[in-house]
N, C-alpha and C positions, 0 to 999 in steps of 0.2 A: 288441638287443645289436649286429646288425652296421651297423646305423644309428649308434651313437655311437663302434664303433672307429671306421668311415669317416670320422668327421666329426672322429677325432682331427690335430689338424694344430698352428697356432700356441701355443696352450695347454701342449701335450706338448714341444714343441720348445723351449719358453719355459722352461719346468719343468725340463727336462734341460739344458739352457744353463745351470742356476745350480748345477750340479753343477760348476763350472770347476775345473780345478786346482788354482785358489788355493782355491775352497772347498773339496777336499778336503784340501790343508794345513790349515784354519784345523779343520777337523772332526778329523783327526789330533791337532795339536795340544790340544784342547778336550778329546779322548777321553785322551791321554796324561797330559797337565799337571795335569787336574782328575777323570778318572775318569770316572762316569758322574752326575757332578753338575746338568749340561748337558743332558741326555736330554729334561725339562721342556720347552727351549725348542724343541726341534722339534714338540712336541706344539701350543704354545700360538702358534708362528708359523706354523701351518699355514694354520688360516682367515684372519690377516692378511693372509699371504699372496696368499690367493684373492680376498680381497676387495679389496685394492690393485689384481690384476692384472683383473679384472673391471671396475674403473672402468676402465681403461686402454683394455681391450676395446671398452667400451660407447659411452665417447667417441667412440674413432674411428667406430667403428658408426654412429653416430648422425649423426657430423658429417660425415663420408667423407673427413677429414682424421685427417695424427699428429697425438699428443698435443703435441709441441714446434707444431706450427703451428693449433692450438687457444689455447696459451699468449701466441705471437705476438699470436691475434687479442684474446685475454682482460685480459692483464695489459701493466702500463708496459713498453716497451724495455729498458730496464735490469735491470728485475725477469729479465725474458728471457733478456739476454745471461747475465747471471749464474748462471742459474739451468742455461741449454747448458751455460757453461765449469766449470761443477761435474761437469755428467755430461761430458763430452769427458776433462777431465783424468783422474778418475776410469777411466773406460774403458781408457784411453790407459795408466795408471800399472798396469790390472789384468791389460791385455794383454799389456806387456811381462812381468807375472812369469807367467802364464800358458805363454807360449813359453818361458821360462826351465825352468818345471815340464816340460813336455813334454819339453822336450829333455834335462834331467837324466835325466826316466824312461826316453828313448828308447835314453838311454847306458849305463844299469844292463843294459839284455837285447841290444841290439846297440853293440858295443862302438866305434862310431865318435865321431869327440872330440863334444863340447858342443854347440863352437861352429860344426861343420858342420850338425848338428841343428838348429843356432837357422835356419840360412840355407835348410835344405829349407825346415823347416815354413813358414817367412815368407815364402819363393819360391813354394810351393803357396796360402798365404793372401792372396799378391797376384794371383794366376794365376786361382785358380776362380770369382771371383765375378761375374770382368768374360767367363770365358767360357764358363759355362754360367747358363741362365736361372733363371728363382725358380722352377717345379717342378721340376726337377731336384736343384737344389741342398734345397728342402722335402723331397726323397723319399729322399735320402742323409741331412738329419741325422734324420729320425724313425729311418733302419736306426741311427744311431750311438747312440738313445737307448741301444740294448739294453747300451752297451758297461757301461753302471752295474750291470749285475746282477753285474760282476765283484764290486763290493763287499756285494750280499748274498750270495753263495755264500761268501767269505771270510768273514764274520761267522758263518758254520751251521760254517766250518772250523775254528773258535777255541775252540766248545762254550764260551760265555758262563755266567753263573749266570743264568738266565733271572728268577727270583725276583726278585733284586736288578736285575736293570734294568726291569721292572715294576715296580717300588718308586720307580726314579726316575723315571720317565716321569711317573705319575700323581702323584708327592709334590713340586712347587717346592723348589731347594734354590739359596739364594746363597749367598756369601761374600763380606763389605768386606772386600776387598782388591784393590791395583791390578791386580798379574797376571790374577786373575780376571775382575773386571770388564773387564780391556781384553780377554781373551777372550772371554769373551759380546759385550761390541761388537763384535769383530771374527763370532761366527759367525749375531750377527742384521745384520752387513752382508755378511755372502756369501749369507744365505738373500734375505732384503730388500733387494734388490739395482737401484742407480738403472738403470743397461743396460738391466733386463729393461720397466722401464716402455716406455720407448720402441720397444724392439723389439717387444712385443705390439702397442699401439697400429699400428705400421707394417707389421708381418705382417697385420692383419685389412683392411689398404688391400688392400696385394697380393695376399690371396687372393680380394679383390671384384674386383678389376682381371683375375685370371685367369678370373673370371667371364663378364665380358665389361662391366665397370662402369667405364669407364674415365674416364669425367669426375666429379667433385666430385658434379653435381647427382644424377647415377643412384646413386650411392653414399651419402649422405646419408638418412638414415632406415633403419630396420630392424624386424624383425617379433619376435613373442614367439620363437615357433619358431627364428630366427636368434639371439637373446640366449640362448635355454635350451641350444641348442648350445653357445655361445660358451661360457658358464658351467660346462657340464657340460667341456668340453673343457679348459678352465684348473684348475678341480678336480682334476681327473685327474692332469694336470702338476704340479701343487702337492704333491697328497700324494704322488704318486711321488720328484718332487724330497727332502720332506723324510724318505721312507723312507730313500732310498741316506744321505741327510744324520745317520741315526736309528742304521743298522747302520755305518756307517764307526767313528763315539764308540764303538758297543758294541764294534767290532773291537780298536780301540789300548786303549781301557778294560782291556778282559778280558785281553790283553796286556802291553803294554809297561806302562801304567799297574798294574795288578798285578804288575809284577814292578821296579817302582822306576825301568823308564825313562822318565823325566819331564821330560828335556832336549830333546825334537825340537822341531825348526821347520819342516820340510815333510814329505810324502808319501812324498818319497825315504826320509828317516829314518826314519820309520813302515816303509817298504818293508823295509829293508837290517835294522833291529831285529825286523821279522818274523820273519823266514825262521830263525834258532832257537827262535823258542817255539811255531812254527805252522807252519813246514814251508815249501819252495822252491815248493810250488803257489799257497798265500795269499799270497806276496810276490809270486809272478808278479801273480798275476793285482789284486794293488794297483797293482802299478806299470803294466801294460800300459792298465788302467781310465782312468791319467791322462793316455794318449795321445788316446784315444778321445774322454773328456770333452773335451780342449783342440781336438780335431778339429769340435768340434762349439761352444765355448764362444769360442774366437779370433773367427771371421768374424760370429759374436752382437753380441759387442763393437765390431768394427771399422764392424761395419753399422749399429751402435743410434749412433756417434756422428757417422756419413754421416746417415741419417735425420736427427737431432736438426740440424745445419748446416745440410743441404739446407731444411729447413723454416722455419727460423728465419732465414736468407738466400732464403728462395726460389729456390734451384735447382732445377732438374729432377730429379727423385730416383726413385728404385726400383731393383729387381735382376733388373727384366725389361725395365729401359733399356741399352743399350748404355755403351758407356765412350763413343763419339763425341758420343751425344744427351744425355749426364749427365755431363759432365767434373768439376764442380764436388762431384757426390756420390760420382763413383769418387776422386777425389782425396783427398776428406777420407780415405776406407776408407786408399786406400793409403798416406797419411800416418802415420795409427793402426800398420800394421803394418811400416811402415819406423821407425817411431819407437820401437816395440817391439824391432826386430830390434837396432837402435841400442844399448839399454839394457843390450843381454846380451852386445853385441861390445866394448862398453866397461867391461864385469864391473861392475856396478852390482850390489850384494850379491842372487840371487835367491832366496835364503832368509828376508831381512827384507822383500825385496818382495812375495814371495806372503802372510806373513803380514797385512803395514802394507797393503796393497791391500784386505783385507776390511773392516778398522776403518775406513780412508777413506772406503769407502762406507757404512760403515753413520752414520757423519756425514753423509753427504753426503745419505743417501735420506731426513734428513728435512722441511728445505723441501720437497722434493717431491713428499714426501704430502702434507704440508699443501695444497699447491698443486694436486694430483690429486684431492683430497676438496673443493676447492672449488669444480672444475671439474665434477665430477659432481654435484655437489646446487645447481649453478648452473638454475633453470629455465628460464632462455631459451637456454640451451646444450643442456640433456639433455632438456628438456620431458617429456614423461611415465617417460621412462627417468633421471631424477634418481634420487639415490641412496634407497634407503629407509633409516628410522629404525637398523635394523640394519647398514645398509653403513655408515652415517655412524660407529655408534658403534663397529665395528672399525676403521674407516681414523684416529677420532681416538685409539683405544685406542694404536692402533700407534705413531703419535706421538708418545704420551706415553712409553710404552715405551721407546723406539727412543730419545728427547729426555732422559728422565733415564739408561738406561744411557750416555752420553756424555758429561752432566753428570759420575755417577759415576765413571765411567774416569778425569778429567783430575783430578777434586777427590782421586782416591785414585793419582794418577800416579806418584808418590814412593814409592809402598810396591809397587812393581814387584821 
């Protein structure tokens, strides 16, 4: 036991990063809009989950490169570029609502404006990455995972019908309709989420690099004991991710959704509809949760799309390079989060942004399963650590998944 907390590190980090903001909007919303119809898909993207982020793992592991410069080495230039500028934008589009969520929640409990919120948080997400190193910054966000348990104590605060969401959980329950469906797109793109690829794959470099692994060749291969780690460590992060993801639905469900308010679009509204049916401690502690999460889900973002350029341009990259020896990967970061800070000083709506930011990605994440499931059951890439019959057949489950709810969303668009 204390051999697998210790070895909790990129996995949980990873896990608790897809708790963003936006995803707890898109989870608010899901729980309000639709009840606890939804409950199903955090059960059934669990293992997806794990087993997406496990290729991701095992790659680098194996190759002692990121996944973006595995892609480089694997697939046409083009396929490439395209396949960065999906995750960049992505990133870039989830960040700016992310700071936007933050700073709304920041403003509900301390009352200074918006837009000075937007300018801390993005002064602090430009400031810490270039000056403190990757253990440091690794050992503050594991303290910040804990900030999710705001949203299951809030879920025991609400006293749910317990029956009834057991019923959902284990019963699949859809509905053709656009609203719906673009919902579920949107909350298996905040669970499934392209960011989180890249930043596992790049967290498991840098934790061999703190090792003392610092070239390609010493990093390159890995042991069972190293994979059973790995895997236990992502698990971990996965179901914990989709627990907060599981009691958030039950919270707004049992709430606002039982009591007919069915209009929210972010956290905030979830927050602010709280606090008469469930009392001023459950809306605290929803709203303070999205500081927390975004403290730990911004510099995720801004770093999974520094990795992804650095790699795929070959610059110097990591978070225990300096800003003088990596200009080219502090830059991409800092761009991410001036471009964000951007989006919310020019009131870019960020209520339609935290929402449209989940569904984008969950469009987006699916070439790049595709493209992560080929790379893992490639054998001259993964050689005994290819994928087995079982990772193949959740990574293409997910696909198809992930490929027809987006099909569905656009063919049922008009009935929104």
């Amino acid at each position: 036991m204390l051999h697998f907390v210790k070895n909790l590190g990129p996995g949980l980090i990873t896990g608790a990063a897809d708790d963003d903001p936006s995803g707890i909007s898109t989870y608010s919303v899901a729980g309000a809009s639709t009840g606890l119809s939804m409950l199903w898909l955090t059960l059934v993207s669990t293992p997806m989950m794990s087993v997406v982020q496990g290729m991701c793992a095992r790659i680098a592991m194996v190759t002692g490169v990121g996944l973006a410069a595995v892609m480089r080495r694997r697939f046409p230039r083009w396929l490439v570029l395209a396949l960065a500028a999906i995750v960049v934008i992505a990133n870039t589009f989830n960040l700016g609502a992310d700071i936007a969520g933050m700073s709304a929640s920041a403003h509900m409990v301390w009352r200074a404006p918006v837009t000075a919120w937007v300018v801390i948080f993005s002064a602090f997400f430009l400031v810490a990455p270039m000056r403190f190193p990757y253990r440091i910054l690794a050992n503050v966000f594991k303290w910040l995972t804990l900030s999710l348990f705001a949203y299951v104590v809030t879920a025991f605060v609400v006293h749910p019908h317990w029956g009834a969401v057991l019923r959902h959980l284990f019963v699949p329950e859809i509905h053709v309709d656009g609203r719906w469906l673009t919902t579920a797109m949107g909350l298996l793109g905040t669970t499934i989420t392209p960011y989180l690829f890249f930043w596992q794959s790049s967290l498991m470099v840098e934790e061999e690099k703190t090792e003392g692994r610092t070239t390609v060749a010493e990093r390159r291969g890995t042991t069972e004991r190293e994979v059973a780690d790995a895997h236990a460590d992502i698990n971990a992060g996965m179901i914990f991710s989709n627990v907060v993801a599981f009691f958030i639905i039950v919270t707004t469900a049992s709430t606002l959704g039982a009591h007919g308010i069915t209009s929210i679009a972010t956290a905030q509204d979830a927050a602010r509809a709280l606090e008469p049916l469930a009392g001023k401690f459950a809306a605290l502690l929803f709203t303070l949760g999205m500081v927390g999460t975004g403290l730990l889900a911004v510099p995720v973002l801004a770093g999974s799309s520094a990795y992804v350029v650095a790699e795929v341009f070959r610059f110097r990259e990591g978070l225990d390079e300096s800003p003088k020896r990596a200009p080219g990967f502090y830059g991409v970061l800092a761009a991410g989060v001036v471009i964000g800070m951007a989006m919310n000083l020019v009131r870019i709506d960020p209520i339609k942004a935290l929402f449209w930011s989940a569904v984008l990605n969950g469009v987006a994440a699916v070439p790049l399963i595709v493209a992560i499931t080929v790379l893992a059951s490639d054998k001259k890439i993964m050689g005994r650590w290819r994928n087995s019959p079982l990772a193949n057949f959740w990574g293409w489950t997910t696909v198809v998944l992930m490929g027809m709810s987006a099909v569905s969303m656009f063919v049922f668009w008009n009935q929104q």
